[in-house]
N, C-alpha and C positions, 0 to 999 in steps of 0.2 A: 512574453506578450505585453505589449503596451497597454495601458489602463486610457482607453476614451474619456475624458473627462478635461476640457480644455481649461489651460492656464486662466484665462479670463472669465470662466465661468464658474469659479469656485465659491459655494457657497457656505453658509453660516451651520450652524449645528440649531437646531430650532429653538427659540428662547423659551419654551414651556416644559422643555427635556427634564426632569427629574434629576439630581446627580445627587449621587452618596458614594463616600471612600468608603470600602468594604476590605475583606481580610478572607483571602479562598487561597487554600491550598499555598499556606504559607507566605503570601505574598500578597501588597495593596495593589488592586483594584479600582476603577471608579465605575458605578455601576449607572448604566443609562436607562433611563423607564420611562415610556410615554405615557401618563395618566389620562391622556385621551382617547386612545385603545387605536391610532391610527398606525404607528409602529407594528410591526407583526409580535414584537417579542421584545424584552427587557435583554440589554447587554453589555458584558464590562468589557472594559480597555484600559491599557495601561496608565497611569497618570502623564505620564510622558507623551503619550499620544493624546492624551485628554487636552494638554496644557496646548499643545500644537490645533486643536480644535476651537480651541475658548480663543483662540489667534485670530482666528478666521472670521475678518470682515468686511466693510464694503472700502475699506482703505487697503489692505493688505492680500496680494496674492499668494498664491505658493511659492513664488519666487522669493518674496520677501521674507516669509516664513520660513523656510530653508535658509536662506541668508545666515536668522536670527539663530537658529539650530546649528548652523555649521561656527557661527563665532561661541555660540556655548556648549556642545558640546564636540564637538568636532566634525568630520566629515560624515555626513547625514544622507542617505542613500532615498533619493524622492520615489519612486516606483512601490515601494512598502505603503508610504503612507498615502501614497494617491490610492491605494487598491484599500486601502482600510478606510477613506473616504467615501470611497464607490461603494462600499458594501454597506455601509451607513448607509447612502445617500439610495439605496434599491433597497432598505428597510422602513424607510420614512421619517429617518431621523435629524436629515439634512434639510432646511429651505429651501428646497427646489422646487423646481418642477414637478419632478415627481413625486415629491410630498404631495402636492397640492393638487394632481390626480389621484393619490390613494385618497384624500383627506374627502375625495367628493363623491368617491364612489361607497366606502365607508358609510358615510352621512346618509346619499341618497340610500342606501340599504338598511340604515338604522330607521330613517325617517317615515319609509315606508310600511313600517311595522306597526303594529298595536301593543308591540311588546317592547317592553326594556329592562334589558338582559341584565342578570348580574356582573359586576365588577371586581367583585369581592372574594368571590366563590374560590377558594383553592390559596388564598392569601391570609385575609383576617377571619376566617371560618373554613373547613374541609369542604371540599365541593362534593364528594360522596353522601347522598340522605342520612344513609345508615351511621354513618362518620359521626354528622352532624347530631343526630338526634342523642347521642354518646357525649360527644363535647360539649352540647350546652344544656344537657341532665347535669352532670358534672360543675358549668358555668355557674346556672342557678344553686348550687347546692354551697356555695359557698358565704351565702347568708340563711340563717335562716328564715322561711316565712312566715314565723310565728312572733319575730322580732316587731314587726312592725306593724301599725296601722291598716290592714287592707283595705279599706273603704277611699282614699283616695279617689278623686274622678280626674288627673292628669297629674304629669311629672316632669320634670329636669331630666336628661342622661344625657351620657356622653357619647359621642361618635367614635372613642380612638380605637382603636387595634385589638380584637377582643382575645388574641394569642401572648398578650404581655403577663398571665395569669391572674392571681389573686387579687392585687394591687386592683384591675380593671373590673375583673365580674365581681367583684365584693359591692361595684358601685354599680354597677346593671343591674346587679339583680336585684340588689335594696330598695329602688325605683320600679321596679316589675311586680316586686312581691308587694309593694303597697295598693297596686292599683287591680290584684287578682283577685277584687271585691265586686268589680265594675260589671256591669252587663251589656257596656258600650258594643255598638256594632258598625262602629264608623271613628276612626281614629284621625285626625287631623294632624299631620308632622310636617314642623316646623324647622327646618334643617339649614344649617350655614349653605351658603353658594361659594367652595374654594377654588371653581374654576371661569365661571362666567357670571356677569351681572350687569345683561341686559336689560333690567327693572327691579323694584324693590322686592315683587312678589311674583315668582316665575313657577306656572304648573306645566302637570303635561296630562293629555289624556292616556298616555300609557297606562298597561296595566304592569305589574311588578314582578317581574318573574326570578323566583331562587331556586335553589336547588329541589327546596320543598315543595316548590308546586307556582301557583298563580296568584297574587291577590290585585283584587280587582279595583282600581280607580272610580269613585265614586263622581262618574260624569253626569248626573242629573246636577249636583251641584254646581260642578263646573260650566252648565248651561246656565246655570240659575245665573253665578255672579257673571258668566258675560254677557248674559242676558239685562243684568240695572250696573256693574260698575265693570263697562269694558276697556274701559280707559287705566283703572289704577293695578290693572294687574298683566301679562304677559303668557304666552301659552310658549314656553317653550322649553320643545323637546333634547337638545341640544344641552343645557346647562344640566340636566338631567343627565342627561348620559355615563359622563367620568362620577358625578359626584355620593360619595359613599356615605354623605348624611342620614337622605332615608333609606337606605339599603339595611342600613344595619338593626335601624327599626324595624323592616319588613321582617325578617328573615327572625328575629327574637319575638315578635307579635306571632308569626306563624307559630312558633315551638312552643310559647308560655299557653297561646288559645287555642291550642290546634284542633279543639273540638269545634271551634265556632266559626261560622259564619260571616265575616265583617271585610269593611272596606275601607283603603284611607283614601284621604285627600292630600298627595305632594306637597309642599312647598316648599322649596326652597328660596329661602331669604337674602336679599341684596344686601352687598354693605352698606352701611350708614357714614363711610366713612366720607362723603360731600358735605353732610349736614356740621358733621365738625367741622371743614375745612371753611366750609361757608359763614359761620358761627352762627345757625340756624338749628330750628327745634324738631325734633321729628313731629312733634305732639301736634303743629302747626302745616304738617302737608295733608295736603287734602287726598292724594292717593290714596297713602295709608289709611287714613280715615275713612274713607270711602271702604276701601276693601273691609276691613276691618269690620264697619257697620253693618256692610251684606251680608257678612259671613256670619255673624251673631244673628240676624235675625231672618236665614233660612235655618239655622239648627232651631232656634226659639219657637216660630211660626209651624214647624213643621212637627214639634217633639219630636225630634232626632237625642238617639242616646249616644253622645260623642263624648269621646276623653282627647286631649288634646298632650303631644307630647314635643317636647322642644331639645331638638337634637343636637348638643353643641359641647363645646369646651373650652376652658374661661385661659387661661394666659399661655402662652408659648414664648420662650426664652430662649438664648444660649447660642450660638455659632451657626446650628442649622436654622436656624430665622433670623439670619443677618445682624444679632449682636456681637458686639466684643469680646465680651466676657464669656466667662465661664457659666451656664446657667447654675451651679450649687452653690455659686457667690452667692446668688439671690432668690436662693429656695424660702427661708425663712421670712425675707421682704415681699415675696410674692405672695404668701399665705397668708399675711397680713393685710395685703391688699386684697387680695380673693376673700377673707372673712366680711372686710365695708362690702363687696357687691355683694355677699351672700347675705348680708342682713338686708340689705334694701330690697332683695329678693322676697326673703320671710316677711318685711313688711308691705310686701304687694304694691311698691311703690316703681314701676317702670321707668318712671321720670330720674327720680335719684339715681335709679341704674344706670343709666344712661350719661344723668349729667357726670357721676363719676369718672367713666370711659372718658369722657370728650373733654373733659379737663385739662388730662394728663395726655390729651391726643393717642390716645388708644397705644399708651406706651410698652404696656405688657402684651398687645395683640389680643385680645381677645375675641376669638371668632364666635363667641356664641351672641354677642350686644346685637344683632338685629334679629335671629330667632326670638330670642329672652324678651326682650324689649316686644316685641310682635304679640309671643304666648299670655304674658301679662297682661297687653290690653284688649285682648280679645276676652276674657275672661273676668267675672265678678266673685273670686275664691272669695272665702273667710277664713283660711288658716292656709300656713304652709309650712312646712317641715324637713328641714335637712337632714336625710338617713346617711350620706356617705360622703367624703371629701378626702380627694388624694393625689401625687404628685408621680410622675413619673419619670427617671431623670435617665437619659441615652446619653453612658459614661463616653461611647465612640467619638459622638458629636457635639461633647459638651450642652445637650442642651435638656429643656424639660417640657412638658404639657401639664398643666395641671386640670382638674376637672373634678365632678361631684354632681351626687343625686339627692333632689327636691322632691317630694311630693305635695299636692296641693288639695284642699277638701271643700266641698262647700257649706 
């Protein structure tokens, strides 16, 4: 049967498509994921067929690409790979058309809701309750809570992967257990934005749904600041959607408080990476400051018990984020560079934090410089305290993340 799908209407594989060489059943793989959730399902293809995809653009047909196939590797049989095109391209994985009617029906469905669903559930946590309440008994249990300070009123943690073991819940839970003093009923999280960033400061009125149940979005707030500062901040539900910053907050706030009662406030934080390019101050835009002031002084005015927690991870390295190198080249130079921001941290100084990153042009990546930077100024701490710091290194990909937990006291 012939594959519909005309010579001249060939298009691209979507430039947000996820890819990782993977190793299944003896053999490399490149594994395709849409982090968007418009794709129906994550799926690999051969590198060979990969490379024949990464081809495909608004210069080059099928014609041409076959060409380049048949001069290296020899006679290239078109009807295969036009049918593993088409099966893409009716998953959502292609720039088509038909991406771009799943991508609205999706949306209008997501948009329509009050809820926003998990992302995470069945990947970086069990999607079974039962599962879950097992694994992160377990997660927590790998510091103990007598280590540390509990009286903290906010923290530092990381966002990564809470299935990489010890290495990651030794630094969650060092963060969790300091703040298991608090009697906050209103948690404000401050989370990178790794997929959209339509504004510096993007909320949603959604409420949070995981496995474990519902937590509820604190929209009086949210009336209040678009009520005096509608300008410096963005409602949108969208940038929320893929993004697993505050997800993993959610879902560790249920299980650490699960007797209680409380509510957050979203945020997810824009780059700051204009302010560098610009050579310009964050300290100096008025947004920020604006939001920033509203939001100190509806917890203040109102005695709201809030703990505030900043959801990020300080440098990422190595092949899978577009360097050269090896990231174990420079495990030792990156800890040394992560120790300067973690002291400017401990000494409550935002600015320093900042000017550091935008010096080196955010060499190391660090996706947590506009939560960190945000958490800091919204806040008047008197001490702060590093319980945990550590590196992670994915020998596959050559690369690494590194990350750590603050806690902060007044």
């Amino acid at each position: 049967m012939k594959i519909k799908l005309p010579m001249n209407k060939l298009y691209p594989l979507r430039y947000d498509i996820r890819t990782n060489l993977i190793e299944y059943e003896g053999k490399e793989w490149v594994l395709l994921d849409d982090p968007m959730g418009y794709a129906e399902a994550p799926v690999i293809v051969t590198p060979e067929f990969f490379n024949i995809l990464a081809s495909i653009d608004e210069e080059l047909d099928i014609r041409d690409i076959l060409k380049i196939e048949n001069q290296e590797h020899g006679e290239t049989t078109i009807e295969p790979i036009l049918a593993q095109i088409k099966a893409l391209d009716d998953m959502g994985f292609i720039l088509s058309e038909t991406f771009y009617q799943k991508r609205a029906l999706v949306e209008q469905e997501y948009l329509a809701s009050s809820i926003r669903p998990p992302v995470c559930a069945g990947t970086c946590y069990p999607a079974d309750p039962k599962e879950i309440e097992i694994f992160l008994n377990e997660f927590f249990k790998s510091t103990n809570v007598e280590e540390f300070d509990s009286s903290a009123h906010s923290i530092i943690v990381p966002h990564i992967d809470f299935r990489l073991g010890n290495i990651v819940s030794e630094v969650y839970s060092s963060g969790y257990h300091s703040i298991s003093g608090t009697d906050s009923d209103l948690f404000i999280i401050f989370g990178t934005s790794h997929f959209i960033n339509s504004g510096q400061f993007m909320l949603t009125r959604k409420n949070f749904e995981t496995p474990l149940g519902i937590v509820e979005t604190d929209n009086n707030l949210i009336d209040f600041l678009y009520s005096n500062c509608p300008d410096s901040f963005g409602i949108d539900d969208l940038a929320h959607k893929p993004e697993h910053s505050i997800e993993l907050q959610v879902i560790l706030l249920q299980h650490y408080f699960k007797n209680r009662n409380f509510k957050i406030l979203p945020v997810v934080v824009g780059s700051m990476h204009q302010f560098m390019a610009e050579g310009t101050n964050p300290a100096e835009n008025a947004d920020i400051n604006t939001f920033i002031k509203t939001l100190k002084a509806y917890i203040s005015d109102n005695n709201i018990k809030a703990s505030y927690i900043a959801s990020v991870d300080f440098a990422h390295i190595g092949i899978k984020f577009e360097d050269n190198f090896d990231a174990v080249e420079k495990l030792g130079e990156v800890k040394t560079e992560d120790s300067k921001l973690i002291s400017s941290i401990l000494k409550l100084a935002p600015e320093d934090f900042y000017s550091q990153i935008a010096a080196v042009h955010d060499k190391w990546k660090i996706c947590g410089t506009a939560p960190i930077y945000s958490f800091l100024k919204t806040n008047s701490f008197k001490q702060a305290k590093l319980n945990k710091y550590n590196q992670w290194y994915e020998a596959e990909t050559q690369s690494a993340v590194t990350f750590a937990s603050l806690s902060f006291y007044d």
